[in-house]
C-alpha positions in Angstrom: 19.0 -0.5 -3.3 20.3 -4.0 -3.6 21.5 -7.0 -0.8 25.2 -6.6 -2.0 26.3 -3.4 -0.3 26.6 -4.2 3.5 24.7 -0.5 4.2 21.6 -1.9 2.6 21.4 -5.5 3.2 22.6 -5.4 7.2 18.6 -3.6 7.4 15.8 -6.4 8.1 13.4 -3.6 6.2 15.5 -4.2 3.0 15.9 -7.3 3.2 12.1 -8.0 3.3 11.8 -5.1 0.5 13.8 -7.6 -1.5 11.7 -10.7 -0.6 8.7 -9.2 -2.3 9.8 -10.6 -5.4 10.1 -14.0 -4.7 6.2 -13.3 -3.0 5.4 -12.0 -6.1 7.0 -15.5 -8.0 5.4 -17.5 -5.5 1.8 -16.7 -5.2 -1.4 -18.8 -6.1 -4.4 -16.8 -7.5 -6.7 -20.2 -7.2 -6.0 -20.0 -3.2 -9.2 -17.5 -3.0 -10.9 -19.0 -5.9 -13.4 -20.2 -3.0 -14.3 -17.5 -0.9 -14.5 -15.1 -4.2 -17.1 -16.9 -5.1 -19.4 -16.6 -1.6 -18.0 -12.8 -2.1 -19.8 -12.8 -5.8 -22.9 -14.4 -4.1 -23.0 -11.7 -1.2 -22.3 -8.9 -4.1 -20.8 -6.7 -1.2 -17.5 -6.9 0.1 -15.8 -4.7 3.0 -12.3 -5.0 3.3 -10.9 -3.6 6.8 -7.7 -3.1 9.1 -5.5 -0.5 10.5 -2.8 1.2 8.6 -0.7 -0.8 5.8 -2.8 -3.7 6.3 -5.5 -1.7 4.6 -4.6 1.5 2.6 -2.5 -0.4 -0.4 -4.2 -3.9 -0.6 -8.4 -2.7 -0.3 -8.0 0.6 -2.4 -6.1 -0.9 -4.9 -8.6 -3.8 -5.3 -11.9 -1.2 -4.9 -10.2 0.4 -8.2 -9.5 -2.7 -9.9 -13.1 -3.6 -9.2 -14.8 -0.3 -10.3 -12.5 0.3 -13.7 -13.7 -3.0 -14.3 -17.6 -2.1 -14.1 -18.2 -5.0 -11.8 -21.1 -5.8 -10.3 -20.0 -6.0 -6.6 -19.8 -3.0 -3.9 -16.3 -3.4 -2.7 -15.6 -0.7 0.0 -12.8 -0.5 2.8 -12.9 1.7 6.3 -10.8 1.2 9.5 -12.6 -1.1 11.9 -13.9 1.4 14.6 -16.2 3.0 11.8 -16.7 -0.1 10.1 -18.3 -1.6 12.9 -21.0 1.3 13.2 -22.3 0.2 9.8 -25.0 -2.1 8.7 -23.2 -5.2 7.5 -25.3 -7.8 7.7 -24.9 -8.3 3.6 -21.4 -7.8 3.2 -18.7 -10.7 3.0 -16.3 -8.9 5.2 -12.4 -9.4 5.3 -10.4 -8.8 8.5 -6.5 -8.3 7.8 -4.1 -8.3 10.2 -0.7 -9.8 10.4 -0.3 -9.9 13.5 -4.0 -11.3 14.0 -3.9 -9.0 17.7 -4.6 -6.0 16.2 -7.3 -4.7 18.5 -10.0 -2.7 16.8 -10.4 -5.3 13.5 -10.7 -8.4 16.4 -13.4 -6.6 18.2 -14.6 -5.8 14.9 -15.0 -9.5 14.2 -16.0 -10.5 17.3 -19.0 -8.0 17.2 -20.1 -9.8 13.4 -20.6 -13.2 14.8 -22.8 -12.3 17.4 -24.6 -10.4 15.2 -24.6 -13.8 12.9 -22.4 -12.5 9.6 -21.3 -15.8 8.9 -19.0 -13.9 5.4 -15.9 -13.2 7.4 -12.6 -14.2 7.0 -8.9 -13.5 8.2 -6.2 -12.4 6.3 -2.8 -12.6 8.7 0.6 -13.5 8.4 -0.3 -15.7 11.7 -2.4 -18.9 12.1 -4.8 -19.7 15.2 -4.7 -16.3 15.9 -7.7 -14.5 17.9 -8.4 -13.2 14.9 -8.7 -16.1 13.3 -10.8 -17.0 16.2 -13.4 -14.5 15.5 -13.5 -15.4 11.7 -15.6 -18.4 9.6 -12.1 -18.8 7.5 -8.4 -17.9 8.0 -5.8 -17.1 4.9 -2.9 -17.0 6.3 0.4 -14.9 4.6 3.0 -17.2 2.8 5.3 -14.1 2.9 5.9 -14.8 6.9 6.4 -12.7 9.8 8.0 -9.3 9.3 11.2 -8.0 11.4 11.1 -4.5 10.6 8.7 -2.5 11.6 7.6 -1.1 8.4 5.5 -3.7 6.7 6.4 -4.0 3.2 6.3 -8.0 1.7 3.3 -8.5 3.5 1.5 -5.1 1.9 1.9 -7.4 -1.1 1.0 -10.2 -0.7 -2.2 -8.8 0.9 -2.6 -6.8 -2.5 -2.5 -9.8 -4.5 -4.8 -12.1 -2.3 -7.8 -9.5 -2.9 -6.6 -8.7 -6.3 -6.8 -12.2 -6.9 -10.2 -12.4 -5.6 -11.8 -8.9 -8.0 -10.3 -11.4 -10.8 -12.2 -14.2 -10.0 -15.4 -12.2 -9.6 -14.7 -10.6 -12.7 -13.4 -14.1 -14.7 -10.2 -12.6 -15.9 -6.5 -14.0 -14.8 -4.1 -12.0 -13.1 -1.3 -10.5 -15.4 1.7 -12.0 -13.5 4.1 -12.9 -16.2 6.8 -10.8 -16.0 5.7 -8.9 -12.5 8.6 -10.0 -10.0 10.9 -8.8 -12.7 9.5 -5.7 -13.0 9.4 -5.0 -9.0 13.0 -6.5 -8.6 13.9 -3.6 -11.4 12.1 -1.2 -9.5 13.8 -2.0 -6.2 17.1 -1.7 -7.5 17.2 1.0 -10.1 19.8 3.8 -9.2 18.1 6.9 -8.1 19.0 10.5 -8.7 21.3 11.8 -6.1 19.5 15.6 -6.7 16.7 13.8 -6.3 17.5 12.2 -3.0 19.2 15.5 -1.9 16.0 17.3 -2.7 14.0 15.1 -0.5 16.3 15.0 2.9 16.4 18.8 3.1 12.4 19.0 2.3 10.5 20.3 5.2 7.4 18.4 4.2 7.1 15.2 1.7 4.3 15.2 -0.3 2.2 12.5 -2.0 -0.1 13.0 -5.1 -1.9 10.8 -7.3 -4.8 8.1 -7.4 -6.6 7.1 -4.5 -5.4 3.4 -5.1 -3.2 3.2 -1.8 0.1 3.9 -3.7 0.9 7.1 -3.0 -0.9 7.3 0.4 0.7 3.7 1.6 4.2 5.8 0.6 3.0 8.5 2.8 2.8 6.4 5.6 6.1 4.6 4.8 8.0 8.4 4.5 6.9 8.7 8.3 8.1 5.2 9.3 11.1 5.1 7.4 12.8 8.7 7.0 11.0 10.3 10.1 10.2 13.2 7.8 6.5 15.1 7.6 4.5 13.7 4.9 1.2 14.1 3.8 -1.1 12.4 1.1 -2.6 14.5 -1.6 -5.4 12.6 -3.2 -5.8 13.4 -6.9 -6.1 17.4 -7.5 -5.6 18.1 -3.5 -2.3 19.4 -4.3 -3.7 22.6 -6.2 -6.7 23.2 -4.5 -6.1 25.1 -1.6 -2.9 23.3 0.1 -0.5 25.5 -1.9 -1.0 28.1 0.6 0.7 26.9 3.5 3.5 24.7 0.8 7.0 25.7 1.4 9.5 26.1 -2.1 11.3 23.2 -0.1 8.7 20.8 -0.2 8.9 18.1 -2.9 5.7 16.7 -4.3 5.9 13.2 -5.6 3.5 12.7 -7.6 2.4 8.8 -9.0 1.1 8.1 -12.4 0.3 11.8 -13.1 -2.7 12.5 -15.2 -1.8 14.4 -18.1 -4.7 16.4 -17.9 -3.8 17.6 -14.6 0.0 18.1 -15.6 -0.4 21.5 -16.2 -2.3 22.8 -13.3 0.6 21.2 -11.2 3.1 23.1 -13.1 1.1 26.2 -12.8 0.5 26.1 -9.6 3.4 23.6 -8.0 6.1 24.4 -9.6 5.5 28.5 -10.9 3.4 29.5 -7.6 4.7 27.5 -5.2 8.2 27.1 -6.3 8.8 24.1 -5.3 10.0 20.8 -6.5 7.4 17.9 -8.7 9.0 14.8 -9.2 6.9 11.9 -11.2 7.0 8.1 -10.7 5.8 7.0 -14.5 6.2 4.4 -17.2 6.4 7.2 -18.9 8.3 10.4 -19.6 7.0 13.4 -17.5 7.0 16.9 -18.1 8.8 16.4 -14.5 11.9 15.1 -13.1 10.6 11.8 -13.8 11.5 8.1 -11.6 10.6 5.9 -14.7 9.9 2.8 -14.1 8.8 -0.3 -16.1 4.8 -0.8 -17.2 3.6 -3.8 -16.0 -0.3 -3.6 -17.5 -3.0 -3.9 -14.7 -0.3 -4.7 -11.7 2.1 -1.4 -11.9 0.5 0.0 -9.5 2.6 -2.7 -7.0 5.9 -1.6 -9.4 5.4 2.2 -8.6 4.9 1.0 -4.9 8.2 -0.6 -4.9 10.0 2.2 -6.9 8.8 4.3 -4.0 10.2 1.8 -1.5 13.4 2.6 -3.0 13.2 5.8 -2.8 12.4 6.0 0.5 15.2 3.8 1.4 17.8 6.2 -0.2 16.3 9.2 1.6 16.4 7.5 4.9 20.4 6.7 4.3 20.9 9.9 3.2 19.7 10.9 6.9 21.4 8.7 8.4 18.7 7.4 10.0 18.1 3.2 11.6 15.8 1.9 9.0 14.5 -1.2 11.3 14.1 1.1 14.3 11.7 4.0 14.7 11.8 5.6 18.1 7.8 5.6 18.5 5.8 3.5 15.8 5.1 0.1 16.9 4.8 -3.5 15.0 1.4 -4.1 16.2 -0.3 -0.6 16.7 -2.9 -1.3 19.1 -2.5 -5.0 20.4 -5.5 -6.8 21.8 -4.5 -8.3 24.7 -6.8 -10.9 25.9 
């Protein structure tokens, strides 16, 4: 994938792919410097929205802050069942982009009449009625998004609470060297047998950590190459789904354990038949999409290796990248 073909760069969704890096370049990890430390004195943090506003950014942070043993419950839940829980004690952050997105204003709205004077926005918009219903509004540097499929802004939102576990925690964020690495990922050439694989695949399956990667990428199969997809956290895949797998399903699997290696080859590739491919900084025992380490942050490069991927697949379809025939920008707009 590059921006010198016309194929890729006439898309809006590659374009903004490709704006990541300068995102990446560009951010501040003092910005939250504040409001992590009301999040350290509230020891509880709930980070909500709907869909890619709040698979990739929250998990990834919630693993950041338990592999780091800190002391603070970070959780994340979509805003319908969020707002059945108890969270008077929680510092609790809203993102939207839009700042319409119905269930996380309502969401907010029901915290300050119930007092909750932690909670903040996190939108690619200002004065929205999100921001409305908050005590503080961080608004996106990465800007609106054209294409339907939010990608630069997945980001960006990934860094801002990053940011805010490293603060807690009193360690810096390891951004030397980080743009490069996801520019690298974006734009490394990916196997044709690969790609082939994946656009005659009745199903497109997900496997790895429950850190948002692989099931953000799930997600972004269905937005982006209109193919079935389905997100198989850790050792889902070999535990009972095999039975209804088809030998032309590919399994993508991210950062694979090596302890679980085997049992996917057992049962994957010698039971199933079908095809495991690996995104790793490392060599697989699989047909493997390698990709530079990048320490704490490669989970954002494996996320933009599968970007690639899943641009190549949906060109390979022939399929409009910027235009899905049902999926919306704002899923569920609040419209006051």
């Amino acid at each position: 994938m590059n921006l010198h073909e016309p194929r890729y760069a006439k898309y809006a969704l590659v374009r903004e792919m490709m704006d990541t890096v300068s995102v990446v370049k560009g951010f501040d990890p003092a910005q939250s410097a504040e409001v992590a430390r009301e999040i350290a004195e509230a020891g509880r943090l709930l980070m909500t929205g709907e869909g890619s506003s709040r698979i990739f950014p929250a998990k990834n942070a919630i693993r950041k802050a338990l592999t780091w043993g800190l002391d603070l419950h970070a959780c994340t839940e979509g805003s319908r069942q969020a707002a059945q829980y108890d969270l008077s004690r929680f510092a609790v952050f809203c993102a939207s982009n839009s700042g319409r997105t119905k269930e996380v204003v309502l969401l907010a709205q029901k915290l300050a009449a119930q007092g909750n004077r932690r909670r903040y926005c996190l939108s690619a918009n200002a004065g929205t009625s999100l921001a409305q219903a908050t005590t503080r509004e961080f608004v996106l540097r990465c800007g609106w998004e054209q294409a339907v499929a939010a990608t630069k802004s997945v980001v960006e939102q990934a860094l801002f609470y990053q940011s805010i576990i490293c603060h807690v925690a009193g360690r810096p964020m390891e951004l030397a060297g980080l743009g490069e690495k996801i520019e690298q990922a974006l734009t490394m050439p990916i196997d044709d047998r690969i790609v082939r694989k994946a656009t005659a695949a009745p199903t497109i399956y997900f496997a790895g950590y429950n850190d948002g990667v692989a099931e953000e990428l799930t997600l972004k199969t269905n937005e982006i190459t209109r193919t079935k997809s389905d997100f198989l956290e850790g050792t889902y895949a070999v535990h009972g789904i095999e039975e209804v797998m088809d030998p032309g399903d590919v399994v993508f699997v991210i950062d694979p354990i090596d302890e679980e290696i085997e049992k996917f080859e057992e049962v994957l590739v010698k039971g199933v038949g079908l095809t495991v491919v690996a995104l790793a900084d490392r060599e697989t025992p699989f047909s493997t999409i390698r990709v530079p380490s990048a320490g704490e942050m490669t989970p954002l490069v494996y996320l933009a290796a599968g970007w690639n991927l899943l641009v190549e697949i949906g060109l390979a379809l022939a399929i409009d990248l910027d235009k899905p025939t049902r999926a919306r920008k704002v899923g569920n707009e609040l419209i006051s």
